[in-house]
C-alpha positions in Angstrom: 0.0 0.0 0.0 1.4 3.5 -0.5 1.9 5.5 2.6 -0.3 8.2 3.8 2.1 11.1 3.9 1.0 14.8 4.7 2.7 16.2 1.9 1.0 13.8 -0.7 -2.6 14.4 1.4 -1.9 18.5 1.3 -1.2 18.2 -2.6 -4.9 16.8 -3.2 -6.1 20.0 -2.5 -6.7 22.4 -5.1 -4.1 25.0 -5.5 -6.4 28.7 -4.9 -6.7 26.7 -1.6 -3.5 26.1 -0.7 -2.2 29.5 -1.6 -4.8 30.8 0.7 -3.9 28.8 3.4 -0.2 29.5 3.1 -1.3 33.4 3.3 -2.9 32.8 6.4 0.1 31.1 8.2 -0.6 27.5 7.2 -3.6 26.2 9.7 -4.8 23.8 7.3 -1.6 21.7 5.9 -1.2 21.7 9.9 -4.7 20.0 9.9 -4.3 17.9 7.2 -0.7 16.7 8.9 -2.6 15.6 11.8 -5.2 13.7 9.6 -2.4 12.0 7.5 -0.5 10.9 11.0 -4.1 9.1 12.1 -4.3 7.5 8.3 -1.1 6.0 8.6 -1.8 4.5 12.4 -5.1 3.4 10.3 -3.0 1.7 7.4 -0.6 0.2 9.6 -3.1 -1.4 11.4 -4.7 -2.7 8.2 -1.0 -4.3 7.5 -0.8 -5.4 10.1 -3.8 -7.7 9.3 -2.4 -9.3 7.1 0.7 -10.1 9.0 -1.0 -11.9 11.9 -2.4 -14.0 9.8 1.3 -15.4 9.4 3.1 -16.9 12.5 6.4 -15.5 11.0 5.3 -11.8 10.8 2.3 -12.2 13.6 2.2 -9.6 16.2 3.0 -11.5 19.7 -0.5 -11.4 21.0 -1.6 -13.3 17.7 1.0 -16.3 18.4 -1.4 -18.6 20.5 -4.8 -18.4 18.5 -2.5 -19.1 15.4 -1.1 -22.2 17.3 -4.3 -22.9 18.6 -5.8 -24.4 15.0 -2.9 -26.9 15.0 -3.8 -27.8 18.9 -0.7 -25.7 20.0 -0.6 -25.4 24.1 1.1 -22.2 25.2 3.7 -22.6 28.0 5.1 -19.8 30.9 6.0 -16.9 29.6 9.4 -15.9 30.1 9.7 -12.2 29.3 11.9 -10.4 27.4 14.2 -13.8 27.1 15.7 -15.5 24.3 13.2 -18.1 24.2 9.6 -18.0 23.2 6.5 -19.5 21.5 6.6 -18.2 18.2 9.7 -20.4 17.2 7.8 -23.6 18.7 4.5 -23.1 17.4 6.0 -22.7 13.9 7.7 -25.9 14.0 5.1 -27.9 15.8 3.7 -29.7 13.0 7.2 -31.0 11.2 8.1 -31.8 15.2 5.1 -33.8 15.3 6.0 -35.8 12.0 9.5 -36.7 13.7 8.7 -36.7 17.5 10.5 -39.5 19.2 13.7 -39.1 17.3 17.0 -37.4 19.2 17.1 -34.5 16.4 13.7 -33.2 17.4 14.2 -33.3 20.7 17.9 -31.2 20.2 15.6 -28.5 18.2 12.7 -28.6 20.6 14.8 -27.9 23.9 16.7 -25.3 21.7 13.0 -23.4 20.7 11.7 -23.7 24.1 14.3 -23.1 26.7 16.4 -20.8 24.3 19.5 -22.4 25.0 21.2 -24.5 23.2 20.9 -28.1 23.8 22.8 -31.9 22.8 20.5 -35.0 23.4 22.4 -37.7 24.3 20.8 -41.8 23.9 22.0 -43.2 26.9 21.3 -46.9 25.8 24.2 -46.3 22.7 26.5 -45.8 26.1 25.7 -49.1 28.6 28.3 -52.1 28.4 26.2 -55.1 26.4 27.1 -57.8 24.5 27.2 -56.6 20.4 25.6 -60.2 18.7 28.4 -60.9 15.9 25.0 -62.1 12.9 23.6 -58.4 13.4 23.7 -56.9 9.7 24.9 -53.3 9.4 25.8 -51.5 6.7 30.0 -51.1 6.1 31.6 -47.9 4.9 30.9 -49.7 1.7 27.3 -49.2 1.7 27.3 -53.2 1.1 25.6 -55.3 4.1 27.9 -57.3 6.2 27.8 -59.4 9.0 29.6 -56.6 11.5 29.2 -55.5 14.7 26.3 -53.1 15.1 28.6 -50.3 17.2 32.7 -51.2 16.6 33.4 -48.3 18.5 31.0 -49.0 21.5 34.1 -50.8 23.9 33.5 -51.8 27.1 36.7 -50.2 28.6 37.6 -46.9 28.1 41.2 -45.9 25.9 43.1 -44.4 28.8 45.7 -43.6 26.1 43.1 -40.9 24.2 43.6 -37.8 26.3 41.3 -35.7 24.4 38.4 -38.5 24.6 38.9 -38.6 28.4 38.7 -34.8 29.1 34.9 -35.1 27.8 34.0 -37.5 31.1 30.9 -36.4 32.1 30.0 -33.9 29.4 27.5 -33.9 27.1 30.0 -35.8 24.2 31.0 -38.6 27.2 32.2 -41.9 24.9 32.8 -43.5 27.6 30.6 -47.0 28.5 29.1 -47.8 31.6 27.4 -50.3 33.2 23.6 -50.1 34.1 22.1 -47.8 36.4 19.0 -48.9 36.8 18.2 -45.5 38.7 15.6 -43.1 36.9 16.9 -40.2 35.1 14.2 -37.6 35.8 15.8 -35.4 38.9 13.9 -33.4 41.9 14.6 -29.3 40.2 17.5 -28.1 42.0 19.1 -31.3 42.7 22.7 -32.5 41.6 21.7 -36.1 39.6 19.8 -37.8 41.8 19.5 -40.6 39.6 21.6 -42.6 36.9 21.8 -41.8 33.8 23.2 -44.9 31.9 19.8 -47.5 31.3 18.1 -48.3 28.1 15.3 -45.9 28.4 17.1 -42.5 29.5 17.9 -39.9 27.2 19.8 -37.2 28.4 19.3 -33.4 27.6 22.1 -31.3 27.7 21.3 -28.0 27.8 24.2 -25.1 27.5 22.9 -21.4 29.5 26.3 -19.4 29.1 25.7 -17.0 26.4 29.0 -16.6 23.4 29.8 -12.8 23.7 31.7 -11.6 21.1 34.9 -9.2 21.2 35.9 -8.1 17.9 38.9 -6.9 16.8 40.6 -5.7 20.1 44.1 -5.2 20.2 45.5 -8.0 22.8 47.4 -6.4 25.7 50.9 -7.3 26.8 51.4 -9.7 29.1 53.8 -6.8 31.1 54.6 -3.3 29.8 57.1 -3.0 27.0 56.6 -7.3 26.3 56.0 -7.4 22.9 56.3 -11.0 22.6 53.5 -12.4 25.1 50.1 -11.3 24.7 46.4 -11.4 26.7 43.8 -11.9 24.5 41.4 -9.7 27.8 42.5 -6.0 27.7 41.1 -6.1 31.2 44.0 -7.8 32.0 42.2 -11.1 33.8 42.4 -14.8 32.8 39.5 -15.5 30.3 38.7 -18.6 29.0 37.8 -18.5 25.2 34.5 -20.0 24.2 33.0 -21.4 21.2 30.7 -19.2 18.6 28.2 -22.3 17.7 28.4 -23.2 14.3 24.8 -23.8 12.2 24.4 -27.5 11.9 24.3 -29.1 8.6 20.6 -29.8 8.1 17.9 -29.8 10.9 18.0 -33.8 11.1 21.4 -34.2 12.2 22.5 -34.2 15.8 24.7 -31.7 17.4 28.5 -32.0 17.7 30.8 -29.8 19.5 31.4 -27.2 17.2 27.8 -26.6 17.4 27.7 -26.0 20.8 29.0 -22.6 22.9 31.8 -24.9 25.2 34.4 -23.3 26.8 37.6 -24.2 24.6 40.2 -26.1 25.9 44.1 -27.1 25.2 43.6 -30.3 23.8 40.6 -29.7 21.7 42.2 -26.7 19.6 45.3 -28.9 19.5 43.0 -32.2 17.6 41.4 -29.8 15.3 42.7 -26.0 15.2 39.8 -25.4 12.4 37.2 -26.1 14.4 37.6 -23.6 16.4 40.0 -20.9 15.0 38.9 -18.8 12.3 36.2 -15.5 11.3 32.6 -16.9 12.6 34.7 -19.4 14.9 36.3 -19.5 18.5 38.3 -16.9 18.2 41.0 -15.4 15.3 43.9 -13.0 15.3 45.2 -10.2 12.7 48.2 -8.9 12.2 47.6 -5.5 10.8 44.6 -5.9 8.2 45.7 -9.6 7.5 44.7 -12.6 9.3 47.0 -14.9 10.9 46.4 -18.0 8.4 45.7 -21.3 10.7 49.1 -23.4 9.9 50.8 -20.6 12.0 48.4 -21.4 15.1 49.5 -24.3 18.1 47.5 -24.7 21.2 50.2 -24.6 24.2 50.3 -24.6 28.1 51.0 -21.2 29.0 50.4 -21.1 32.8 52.7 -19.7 35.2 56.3 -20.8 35.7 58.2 -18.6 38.2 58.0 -15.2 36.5 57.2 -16.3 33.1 55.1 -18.8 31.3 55.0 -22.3 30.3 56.6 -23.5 26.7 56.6 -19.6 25.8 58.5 -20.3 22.2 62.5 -19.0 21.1 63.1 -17.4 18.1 65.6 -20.6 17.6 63.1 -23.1 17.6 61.8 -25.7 15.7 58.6 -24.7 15.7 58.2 -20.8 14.6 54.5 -21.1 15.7 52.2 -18.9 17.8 51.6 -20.6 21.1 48.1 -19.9 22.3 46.6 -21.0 25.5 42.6 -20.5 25.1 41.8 -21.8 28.7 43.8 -18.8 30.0 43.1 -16.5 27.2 47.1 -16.1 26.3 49.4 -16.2 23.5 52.9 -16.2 22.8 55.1 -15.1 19.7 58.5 -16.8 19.2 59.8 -13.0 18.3 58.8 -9.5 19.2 55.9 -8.0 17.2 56.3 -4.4 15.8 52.7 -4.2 14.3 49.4 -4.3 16.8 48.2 -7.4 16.8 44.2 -7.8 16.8 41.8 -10.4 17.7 38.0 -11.6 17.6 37.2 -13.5 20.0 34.0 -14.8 22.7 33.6 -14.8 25.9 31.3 -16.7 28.3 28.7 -15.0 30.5 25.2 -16.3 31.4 23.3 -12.9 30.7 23.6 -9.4 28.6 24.6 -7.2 31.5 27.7 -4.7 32.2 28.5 -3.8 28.7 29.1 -5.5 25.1 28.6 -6.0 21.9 25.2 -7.8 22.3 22.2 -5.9 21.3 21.0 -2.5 23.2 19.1 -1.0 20.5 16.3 -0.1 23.0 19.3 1.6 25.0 20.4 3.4 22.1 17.4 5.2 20.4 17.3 8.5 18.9 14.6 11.1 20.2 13.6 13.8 17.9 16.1 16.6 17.3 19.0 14.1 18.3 22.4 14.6 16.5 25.1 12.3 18.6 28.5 13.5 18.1 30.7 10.2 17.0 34.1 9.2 18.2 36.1 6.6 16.8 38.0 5.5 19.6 40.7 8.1 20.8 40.8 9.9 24.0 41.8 13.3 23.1 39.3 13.5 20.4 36.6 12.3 23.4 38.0 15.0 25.5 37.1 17.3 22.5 33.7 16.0 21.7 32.7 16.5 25.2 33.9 20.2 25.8 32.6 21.3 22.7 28.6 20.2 23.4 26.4 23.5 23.2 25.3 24.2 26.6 22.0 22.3 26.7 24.1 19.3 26.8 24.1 16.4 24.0 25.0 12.6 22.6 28.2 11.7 22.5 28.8 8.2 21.0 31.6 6.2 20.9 32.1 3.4 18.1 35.1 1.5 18.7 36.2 -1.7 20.8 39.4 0.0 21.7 40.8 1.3 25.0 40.7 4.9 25.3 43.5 6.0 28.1 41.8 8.6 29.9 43.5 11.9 31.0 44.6 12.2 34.7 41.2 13.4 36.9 38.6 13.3 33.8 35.9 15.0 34.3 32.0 15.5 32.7 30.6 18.7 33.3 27.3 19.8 32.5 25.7 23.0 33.0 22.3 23.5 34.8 19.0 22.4 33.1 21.3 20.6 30.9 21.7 16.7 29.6 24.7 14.8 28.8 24.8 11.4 27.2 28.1 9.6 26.9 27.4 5.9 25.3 28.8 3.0 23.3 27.2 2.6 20.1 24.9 -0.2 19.7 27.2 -3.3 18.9 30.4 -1.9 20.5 32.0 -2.8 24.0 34.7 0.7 24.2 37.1 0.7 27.5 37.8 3.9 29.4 41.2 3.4 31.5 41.8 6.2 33.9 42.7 6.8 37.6 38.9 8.4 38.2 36.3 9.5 36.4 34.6 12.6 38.0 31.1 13.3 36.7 29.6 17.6 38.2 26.9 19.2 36.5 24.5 21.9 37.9 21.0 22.1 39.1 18.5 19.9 37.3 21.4 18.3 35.5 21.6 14.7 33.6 24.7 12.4 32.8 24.0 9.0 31.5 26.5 6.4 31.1 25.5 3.8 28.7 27.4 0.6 27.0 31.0 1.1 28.5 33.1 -0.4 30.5 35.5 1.6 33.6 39.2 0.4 34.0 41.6 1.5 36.6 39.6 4.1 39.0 36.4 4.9 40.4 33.5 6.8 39.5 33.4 9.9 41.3 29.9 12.1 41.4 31.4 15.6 43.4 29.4 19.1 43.2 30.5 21.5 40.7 32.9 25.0 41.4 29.3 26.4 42.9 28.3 23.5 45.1 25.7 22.6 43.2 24.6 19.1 42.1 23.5 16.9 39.8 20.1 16.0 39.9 20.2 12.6 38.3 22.6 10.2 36.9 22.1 7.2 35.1 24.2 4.2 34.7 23.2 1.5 31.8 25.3 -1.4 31.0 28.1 -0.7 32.6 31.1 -2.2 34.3 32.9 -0.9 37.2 35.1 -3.5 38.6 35.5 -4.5 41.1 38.7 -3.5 43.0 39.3 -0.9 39.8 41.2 -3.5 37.8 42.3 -7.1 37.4 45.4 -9.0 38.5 47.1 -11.3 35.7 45.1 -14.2 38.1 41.8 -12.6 37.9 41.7 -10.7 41.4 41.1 -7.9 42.5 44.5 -4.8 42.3 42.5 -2.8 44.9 40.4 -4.5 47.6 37.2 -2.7 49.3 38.0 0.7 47.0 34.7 2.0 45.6 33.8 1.7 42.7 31.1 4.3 43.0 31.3 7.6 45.5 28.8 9.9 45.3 29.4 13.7 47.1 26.6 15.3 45.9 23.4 16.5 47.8 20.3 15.0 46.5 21.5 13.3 44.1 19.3 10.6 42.4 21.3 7.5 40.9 19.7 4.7 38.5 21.6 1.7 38.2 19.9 -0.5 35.7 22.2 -3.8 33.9 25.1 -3.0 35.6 28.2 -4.2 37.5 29.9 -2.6 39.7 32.5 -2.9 42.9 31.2 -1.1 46.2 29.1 1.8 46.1 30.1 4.8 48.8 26.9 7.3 48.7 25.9 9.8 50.4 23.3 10.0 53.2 20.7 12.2 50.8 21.5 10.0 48.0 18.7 8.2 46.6 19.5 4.9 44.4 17.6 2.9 42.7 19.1 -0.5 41.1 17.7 -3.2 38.6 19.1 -6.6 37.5 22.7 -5.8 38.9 25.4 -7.0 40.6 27.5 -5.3 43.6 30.1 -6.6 44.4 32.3 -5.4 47.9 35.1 -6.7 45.7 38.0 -8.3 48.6 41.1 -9.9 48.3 39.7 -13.3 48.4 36.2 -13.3 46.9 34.8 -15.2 50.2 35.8 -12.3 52.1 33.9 -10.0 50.0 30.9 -10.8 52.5 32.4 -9.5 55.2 33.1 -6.2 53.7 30.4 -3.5 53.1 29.5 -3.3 49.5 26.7 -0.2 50.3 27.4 2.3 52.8 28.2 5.9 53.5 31.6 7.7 54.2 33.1 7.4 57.2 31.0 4.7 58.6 28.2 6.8 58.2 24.9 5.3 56.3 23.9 6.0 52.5 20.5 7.9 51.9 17.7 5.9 50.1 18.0 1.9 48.3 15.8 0.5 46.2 16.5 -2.8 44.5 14.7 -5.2 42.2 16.8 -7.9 40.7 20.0 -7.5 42.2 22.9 -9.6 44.3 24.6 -7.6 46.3 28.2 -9.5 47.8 28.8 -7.7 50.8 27.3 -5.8 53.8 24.6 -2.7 53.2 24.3 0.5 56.0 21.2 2.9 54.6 18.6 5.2 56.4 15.9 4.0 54.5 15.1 1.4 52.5 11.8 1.8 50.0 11.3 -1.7 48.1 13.7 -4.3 47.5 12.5 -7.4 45.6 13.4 -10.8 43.9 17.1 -9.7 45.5 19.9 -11.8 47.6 21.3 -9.5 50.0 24.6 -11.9 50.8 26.5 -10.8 53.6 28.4 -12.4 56.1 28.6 -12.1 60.0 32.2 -11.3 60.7 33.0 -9.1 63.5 29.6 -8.9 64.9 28.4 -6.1 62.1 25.0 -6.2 61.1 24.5 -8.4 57.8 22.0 -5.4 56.2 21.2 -2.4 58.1 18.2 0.5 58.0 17.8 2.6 60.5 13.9 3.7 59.2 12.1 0.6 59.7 9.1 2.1 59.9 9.0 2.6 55.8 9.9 0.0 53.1 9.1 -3.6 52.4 12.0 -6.5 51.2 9.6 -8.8 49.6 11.0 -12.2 47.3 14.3 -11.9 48.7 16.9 -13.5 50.5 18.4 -11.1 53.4 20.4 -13.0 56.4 19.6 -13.4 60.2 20.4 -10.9 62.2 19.8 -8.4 59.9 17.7 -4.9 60.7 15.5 -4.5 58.2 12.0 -3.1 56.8 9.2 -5.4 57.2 9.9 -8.7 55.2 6.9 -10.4 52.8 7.9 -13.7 51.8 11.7 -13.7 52.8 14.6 -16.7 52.8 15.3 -17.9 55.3 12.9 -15.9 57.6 9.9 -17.7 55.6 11.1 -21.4 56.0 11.9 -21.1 59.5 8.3 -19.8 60.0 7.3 -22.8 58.1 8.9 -25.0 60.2 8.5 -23.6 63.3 4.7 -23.7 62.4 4.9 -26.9 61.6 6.7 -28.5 65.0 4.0 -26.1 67.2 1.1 -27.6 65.3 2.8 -31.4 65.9 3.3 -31.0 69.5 0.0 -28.9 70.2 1.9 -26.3 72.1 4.0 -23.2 71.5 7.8 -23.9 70.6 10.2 -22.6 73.9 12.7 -20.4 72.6 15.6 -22.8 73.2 13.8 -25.3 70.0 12.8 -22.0 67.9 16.7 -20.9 68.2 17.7 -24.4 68.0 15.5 -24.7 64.2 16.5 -21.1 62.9 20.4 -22.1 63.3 19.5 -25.0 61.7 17.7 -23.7 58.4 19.8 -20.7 58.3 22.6 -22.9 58.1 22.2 -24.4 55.0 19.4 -22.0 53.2 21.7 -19.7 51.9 22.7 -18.8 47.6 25.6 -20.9 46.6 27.2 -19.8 43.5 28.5 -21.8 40.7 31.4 -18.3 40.9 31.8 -15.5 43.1 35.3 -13.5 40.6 33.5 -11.4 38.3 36.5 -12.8 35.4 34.9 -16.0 35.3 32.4 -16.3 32.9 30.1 -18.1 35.8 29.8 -14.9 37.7 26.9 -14.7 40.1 25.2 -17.9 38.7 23.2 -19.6 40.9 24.4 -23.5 41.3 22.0 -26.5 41.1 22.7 -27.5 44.2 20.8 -24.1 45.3 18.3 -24.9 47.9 15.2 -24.5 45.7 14.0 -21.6 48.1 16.5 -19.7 46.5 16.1 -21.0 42.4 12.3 -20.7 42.8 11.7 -17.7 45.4 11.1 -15.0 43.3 7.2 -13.5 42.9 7.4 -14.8 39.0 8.4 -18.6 40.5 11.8 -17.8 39.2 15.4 -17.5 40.8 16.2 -15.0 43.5 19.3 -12.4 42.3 21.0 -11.1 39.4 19.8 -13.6 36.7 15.8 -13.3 37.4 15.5 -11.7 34.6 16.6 -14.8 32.4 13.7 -17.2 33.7 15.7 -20.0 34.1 13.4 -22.1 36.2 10.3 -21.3 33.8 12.3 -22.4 30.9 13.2 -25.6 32.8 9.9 -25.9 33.6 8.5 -25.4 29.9 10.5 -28.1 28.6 9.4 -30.7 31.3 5.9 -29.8 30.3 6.6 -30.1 26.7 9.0 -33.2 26.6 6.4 -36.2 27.3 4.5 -35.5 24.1 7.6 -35.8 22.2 9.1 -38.7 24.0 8.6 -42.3 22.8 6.6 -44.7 24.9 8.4 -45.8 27.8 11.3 -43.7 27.4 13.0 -41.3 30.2 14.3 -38.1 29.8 16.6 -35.6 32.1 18.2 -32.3 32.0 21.5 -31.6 32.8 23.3 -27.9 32.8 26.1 -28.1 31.0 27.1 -24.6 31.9 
């Protein structure tokens, strides 16, 4: 259809009109621009018709009642995650033609759960006798009298290195003997029973997300070393991880390369081209030409005194570039004069503190917008930002590259004013500096969006008048914790903030972020979404013990607010609004309160996991106040009596004991960070209002996806068959 524009509507009219109603100041084409913006809602929505009559172009309302006419059963919504109906219900009838086979059940687990998924037949894997008459076909296509599996042995090749290193992964070749045990597992228990009978199937499924990181200049393992290499310009140890290849047709089954697995030594070294090269694992440039892959061999490069493992000599044999993907290093046999450049992916279970994942909805232009663009340098950042007019502006920055910040940098913006300084949509740009100092006047803005803080803190400090600004916004950020990274992942300062605010009324919004401890002051008001704070210690279990919220000088921070958060460390506020599907995990060290508010009077924690001991608003449905309620409920109504408060003390120390998050990684450089482990108690992976996990990763609906597939998998599943899920990562 052709579109309704004003200009086309206005130029119906006839012209005596026109010229009349340009004499008059133009009241009419005014009218008639209001009447074409109503015609085009109107022929959008006609359109629009037409596509929901198609489950590819449907809006998402239309999905169901288009699945509905093939008998398709809707399942738990999960949000804004990766995984949906639309996918499912479009493939429901060719899954119906092929249900029962391992291929369909790969691709349904993939559409449903949004992960990625291996199926694995769990009777191809049991020790049995192979009858010697059983007619196969040989490699000649000609029908022999073979074995039906030759490579089904009952004892494993302790000689095959690369074989063994997949024990108990989804690609296990090893055979066992019969567990007689069902498959299905309790949710949130660690494989409760066996997995090697004739009628389990086992379903992988892989949750870590593939985030790329392309075309970064790797940093020196030490300063002037132009010979050794980190493939993390953050410095830390990072595993490199697998960009899933597309499998050759939908009815084959999944093999590695198809999967996002962490990479490891001795799979690069089997097969380098699985997992090196543009679309792969990861690949390096040398200037504007890639490395070619004969020039690539995967090496132990861990620590050896004060160098590395097997780094190469110019001398050698072999003048081949050593790389290391499970510590994210690399090593030249001779100094490199050009920059050397690499693409390559990193593990993370969600899209949160900064990359080059999509943030389009982050990133969208308002009327009258014009973003000033910087390619990646810091001077011409510096420049960009002092010459915005005075009502403020965009500033964007597209690059992956490190900008090295001046000494004290600093974003001012006048009063009344608004200040945007963001990554463009698909780019992950460092800023390294000692501080970053953000001042601005009354009723001023800065927003922070898409980039990633190296080196210092983030300083919010009242301007040369004293006045403040009024709001500040942080999107997809990451402030690390402890500033920077040690070459073992740590921490180089311990307990610094990340965050200190100065300012007098000050409102901060803290949405996707990470961050190290947050020092605010006592009129601050914060509010925080689907983030992670972090009191960032020496030793990551000490980071409980330190105070990850909190004032200056011992003093409490203003006003928290926190919906989807984990918080590692202790928290000192005056008040205390709403927190919800949170874990507030502190420790108890030195008798300092876990969480403290002085207002108790005002505020609610509601979904949440806050520890004993802690002084708090009024708590709706909290871990593990709630289950020692229970339970305490429970024994009074057993014994007909009240409980004396020796057997109430007696039963909180026991729940609180063991109902408490456990993490599959508490260092925010492993790509596990904040995940909750399936060993959880299930108060914890199912707390939340939705029926979802507690924490950081609400947002992803783990548990609903879980639960989805369970639902879904019996109509799949041939008669008499098994079937359990197993998190691969």
């Amino acid at each position: 259809m052709n579109r309704i524009t004003p200009e086309a509507l206005y130029a119906l009219l006839p012209a005596h009109t026109r010229v009349r109603d340009a004499e008059m100041g133009g009241p009419l084409q005014a009218f008639v621009a209001l009447l074409a913006r109503e015609g085009a809602v109107l022929e959008e929505n006609i359109e629009q018709l037409l596509d929901n009559a198609f489950i590819e172009t449907c809006a998402p309302w239309a999905v169901p009642y288009i699945g509905g006419t093939i008998g398709y059963r809707a399942l738990h919504n999960v949000g804004g995650a990766a995984a949906g109906t639309r996918a499912e219900a479009a493939n429901t009838i060719p899954y119906r033609r092929r249900k029962g086979t391992p291929a369909v059940l790969e691709q349904l687990a993939a559409d449903v759960t949004g992960w990625p998924a291996k199926v694995v037949e769990y009777f191809q894997l049991v020790a049995a006798c192979q009858h010697m008459n059983h007619i196969r076909l040989s490699p000649r296509g000609i029908a022999e009298h073979l074995p039906a599996r030759p490579d089904h042995h009952v004892t494993a090749n302790l000689r095959d290195p690369a074989r063994m290193e997949q024990l108990g992964t989804a690609f296990d070749p090893v055979t066992r003997s019969v567990d007689v045990r069902s498959i299905e597992r309790n949710p949130g228990r660690k494989s409760i029973g066996g997995r090697h009978h004739l009628p389990n199937i086992g379903l992988h499924l892989y949750r870590l997300l593939p985030l790329s990181v392309s075309r970064v200049a790797l940093r020196p393992a030490e300063a002037g070393d132009a010979r050794r290499f980190l493939f993390d310009p953050l410095g830390a140890p990072r595993q490199l991880f697998q960009f899933p290849l597309p499998q050759d047709a939908i009815t084959t089954l999944a093999r590695p390369e198809h999967m996002p697995l962490p990479i490891t030594r001795r799979m690069l070294d089997a097969d380098p081209a699985l997992w090196y090269g543009p679309n792969r694992g990861f690949v390096l440039w040398q200037g504007d030409d890639p490395i070619p892959l004969t020039d690539i061999i995967a090496c132990d490069l861990s620590d050896d005194g004060l160098g590395w493992n097997h780094t190469p000599h110019p001398s050698g044999a072999e003048p081949l570039i050593r790389v290391d993907p499970e510590l994210g290093r690399l090593s030249f046999p001779e100094d490199q004069a050009e920059p050397i450049l690499a693409t390559w992916h990193r593990g993370f279970p969600g899209r949160i503190g900064g990359g080059e994942y999509d943030r389009s909805r982050e990133v969208v232009l308002r009327p009258g917008d014009d973003p000033v663009v910087v390619t990646g340098d810091a001077t011409e950042l510096v420049q960009a930002l002092n010459n915005l007019p005075s009502q403020g502006g965009i500033v964007e920055i597209d690059s992956n590259a490190v900008l090295d910040l001046p000494n004290s940098f600093t974003i001012e913006v006048e009063a009344d004013a608004e200040i945007i300084l963001r990554a463009q949509d698909g780019r992950r740009p460092i800023l390294r500096g000692d501080q970053v100092t953000l001042r601005g006047g009354s009723d001023s803005r800065i927003e922070l969006n898409g980039l990633v803080l190296d080196g210092g803190p983030l300083v919010i400090a009242p301007n040369g008048d004293g006045e403040s600004l009024s709001d500040v916004r942080l999107r997809h950020l990451t402030l690390i914790p402890g500033h920077s990274y040690t070459a073992s992942g740590g921490t180089v300062s311990p307990g610094a903030a990340s965050i200190e605010i100065t300012t007098v009324g000050t409102e901060l919004d803290v949405t996707a972020c990470i961050s190290g401890p947050m020092v605010l002051g006592d009129t601050t008001t914060v509010d925080i979404t689907d983030s992670f704070i972090d009191a960032a210690a020496a030793d990551p279990f000490d980071s409980l013990n330190g105070f990850a919220i909190s004032g200056s000088g011992g003093a409490p921070a203003g006003s928290l607010s926190m919906a989807g958060t984990t918080v590692f460390g202790h928290i000192f506020v005056r008040v205390m609004p709403l927190v919800s599907n949170s874990i507030l995990r502190a420790g108890d060290a030195d008798d300092t309160v876990p969480v403290q508010v002085l207002h108790r009077q005002e505020g609610c924690i509601r979904f949440s996991f806050v520890p004993l001991g802690s002084i708090v608003p009024r708590r709706y449905r909290c871990q593990p106040q709630l289950a020692i309620d229970a339970a305490i409920e429970a024994a009074e109504e057993a014994s007909g009596a009240p409980l004396s408060s020796v057997l109430s003390a007696e039963i909180s120390e026991r729940i609180a004991t063991w109902l408490v998050p456990s993490f599959t990684a508490i260092t925010s450089a492993h790509p596990a960070y904040g995940q909750l482990r399936e060993a959880a108690p299930i108060e914890i992976r199912h707390g939340a209002e939705d029926g979802g996990e507690m924490g950081v990763w609400h947002h992803l609906h783990a548990p609903q996806r879980e639960t989805n597939l369970r639902i879904r998998l019996p109509e799949y599943l041939r008669f008499g068959l098994e079937a359990g899920l197993f998190y691969e990562t």
